[in-house]
C-alpha positions as CSV (number, residue, x, y, z in Angstrom):
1,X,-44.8,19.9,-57.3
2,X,-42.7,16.7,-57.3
3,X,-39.2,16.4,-56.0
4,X,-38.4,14.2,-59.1
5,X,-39.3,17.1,-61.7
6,X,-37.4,20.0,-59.3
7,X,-34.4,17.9,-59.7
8,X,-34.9,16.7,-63.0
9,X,-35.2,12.8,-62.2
10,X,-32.5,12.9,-59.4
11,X,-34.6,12.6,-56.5
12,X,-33.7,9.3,-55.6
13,X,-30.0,9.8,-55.8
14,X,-30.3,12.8,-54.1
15,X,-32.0,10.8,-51.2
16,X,-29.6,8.0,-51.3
17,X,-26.6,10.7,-51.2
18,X,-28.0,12.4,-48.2
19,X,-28.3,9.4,-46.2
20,X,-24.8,7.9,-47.3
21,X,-23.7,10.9,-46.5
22,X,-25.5,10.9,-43.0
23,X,-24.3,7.1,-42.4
24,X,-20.3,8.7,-42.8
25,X,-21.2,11.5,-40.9
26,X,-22.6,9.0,-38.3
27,X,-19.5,6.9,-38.8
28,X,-16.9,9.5,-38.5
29,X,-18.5,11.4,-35.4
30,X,-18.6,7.8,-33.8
31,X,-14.5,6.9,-34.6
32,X,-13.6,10.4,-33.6
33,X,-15.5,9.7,-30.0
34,X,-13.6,6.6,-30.2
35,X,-10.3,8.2,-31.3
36,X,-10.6,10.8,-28.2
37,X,-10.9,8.2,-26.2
38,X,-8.3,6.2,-26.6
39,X,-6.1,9.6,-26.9
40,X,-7.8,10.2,-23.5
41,X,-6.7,6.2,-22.0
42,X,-3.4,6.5,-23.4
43,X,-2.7,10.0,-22.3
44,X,-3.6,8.7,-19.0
45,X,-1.5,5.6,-19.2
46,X,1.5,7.8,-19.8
47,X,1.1,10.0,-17.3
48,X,1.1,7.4,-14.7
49,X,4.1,5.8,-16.4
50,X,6.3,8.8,-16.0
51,X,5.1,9.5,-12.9
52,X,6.1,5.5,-11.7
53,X,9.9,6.4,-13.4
54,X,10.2,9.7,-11.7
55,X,9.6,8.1,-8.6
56,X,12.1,5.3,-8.9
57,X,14.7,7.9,-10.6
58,X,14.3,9.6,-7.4
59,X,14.7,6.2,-5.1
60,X,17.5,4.7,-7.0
61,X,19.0,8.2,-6.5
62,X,18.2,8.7,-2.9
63,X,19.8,4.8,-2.5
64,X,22.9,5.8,-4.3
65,X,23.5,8.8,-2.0
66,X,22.8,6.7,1.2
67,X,24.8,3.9,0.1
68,X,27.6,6.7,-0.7
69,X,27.4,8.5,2.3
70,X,27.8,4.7,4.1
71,X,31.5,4.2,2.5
72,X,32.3,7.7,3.0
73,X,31.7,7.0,6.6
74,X,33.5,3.4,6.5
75,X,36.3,5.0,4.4
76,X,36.7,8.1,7.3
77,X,36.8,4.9,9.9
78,X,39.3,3.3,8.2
79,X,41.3,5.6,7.7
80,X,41.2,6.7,11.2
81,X,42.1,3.0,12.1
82,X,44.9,2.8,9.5
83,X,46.4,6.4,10.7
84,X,46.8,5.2,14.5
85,X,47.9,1.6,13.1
86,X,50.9,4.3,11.5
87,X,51.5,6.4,14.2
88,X,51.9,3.4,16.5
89,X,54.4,1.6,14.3
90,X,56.3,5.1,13.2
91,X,56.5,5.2,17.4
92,X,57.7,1.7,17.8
93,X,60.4,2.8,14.6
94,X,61.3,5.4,17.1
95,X,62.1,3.3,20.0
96,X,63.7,0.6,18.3
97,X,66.2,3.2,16.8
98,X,66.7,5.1,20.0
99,X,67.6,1.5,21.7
100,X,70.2,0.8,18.9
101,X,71.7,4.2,19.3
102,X,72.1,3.0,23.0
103,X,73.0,-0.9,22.0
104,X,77.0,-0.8,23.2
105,X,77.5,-3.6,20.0
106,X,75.9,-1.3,17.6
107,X,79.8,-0.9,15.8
108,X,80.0,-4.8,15.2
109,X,80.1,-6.3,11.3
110,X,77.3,-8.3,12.6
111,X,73.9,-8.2,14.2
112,X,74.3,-8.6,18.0
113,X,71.0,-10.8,19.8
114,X,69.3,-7.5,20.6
115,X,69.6,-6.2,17.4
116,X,67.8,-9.1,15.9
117,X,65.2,-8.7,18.3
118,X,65.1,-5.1,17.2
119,X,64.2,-5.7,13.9
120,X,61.8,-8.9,14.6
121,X,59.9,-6.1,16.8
122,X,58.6,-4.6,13.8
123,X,57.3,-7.1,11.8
C-alpha cells in the first residue's frame, strides 16, 4: 500500500509538514537554549552587581561612621579647650573684681590708672 492512497493524495504535504514542523521544533529548542542562556549570563551579571553595591553601601557607611566618630572626638577636644579657655577668663573676672573692690579710688566719677588696666586685662 502507498502512502499517497492512505492519505488520499496528501503524502507529500504531509511530509513537507512534518519536517517544517521538525525545522520549528529545531528552531525553537535552539532559541530557548539560547534564551536560558542569556537568562543564565544576565542572572549572573546581576548578582555580581548587587553584590559590588552592597559592598560599597557598606564602605561609604563604615567611612561615614569613622569620619563621624573623628569630629565627635575633635568636637569633645574642643570643647575641652574652649571650657578651660572659660574657666580661666571667668577666674581672671574674679580677680580683677576682687582688686577693684580693694582699689581705694573705686568711688571716683572716673576710671583711676588701675582701673583701666583692669579692664584692658581682660581683653
Amino acid at each position: 500500500m502507498n502512502l499517497d492512497t492512505l492519505t488520499g493524495g496528501y503524502a507529500s504535504l504531509i511530509k513537507y509538514g512534518l519536517l517544517a514542523a521538525i525545522i520549528v521544533g529545531a528552531f525553537g529548542y535552539t532559541y530557548h537554549l539560547g534564551s536560558a542562556h542569556s537568562a543564565a549570563v544576565w542572572s549572573a551579571k546581576y548578582e555580581k552587581r548587587e553584590a559590588e553595591i552592597a559592598k560599597a553601601t557598606a564602605t561609604e557607611i563604615s567611612r561615614q561612621a569613622q569620619a563621624n566618630a573623628q569630629a565627635k572626638a575633635a568636637e569633645q577636644a574642643r570643647i575641652a579647650q574652649l571650657e578651660a579657655a572659660n574657666q580661666a577668663l571667668e577666674q581672671l573676672i574674679k580677680e580683677k573684681s576682687d582688686e577693684a573692690d580693694a582699689d581705694p579710688d573705686r568711688d571716683r566719677p572716673a576710671l583711676s590708672s588701675s582701673a583701666g588696666m583692669r579692664i584692658d586685662a581682660i581683653h
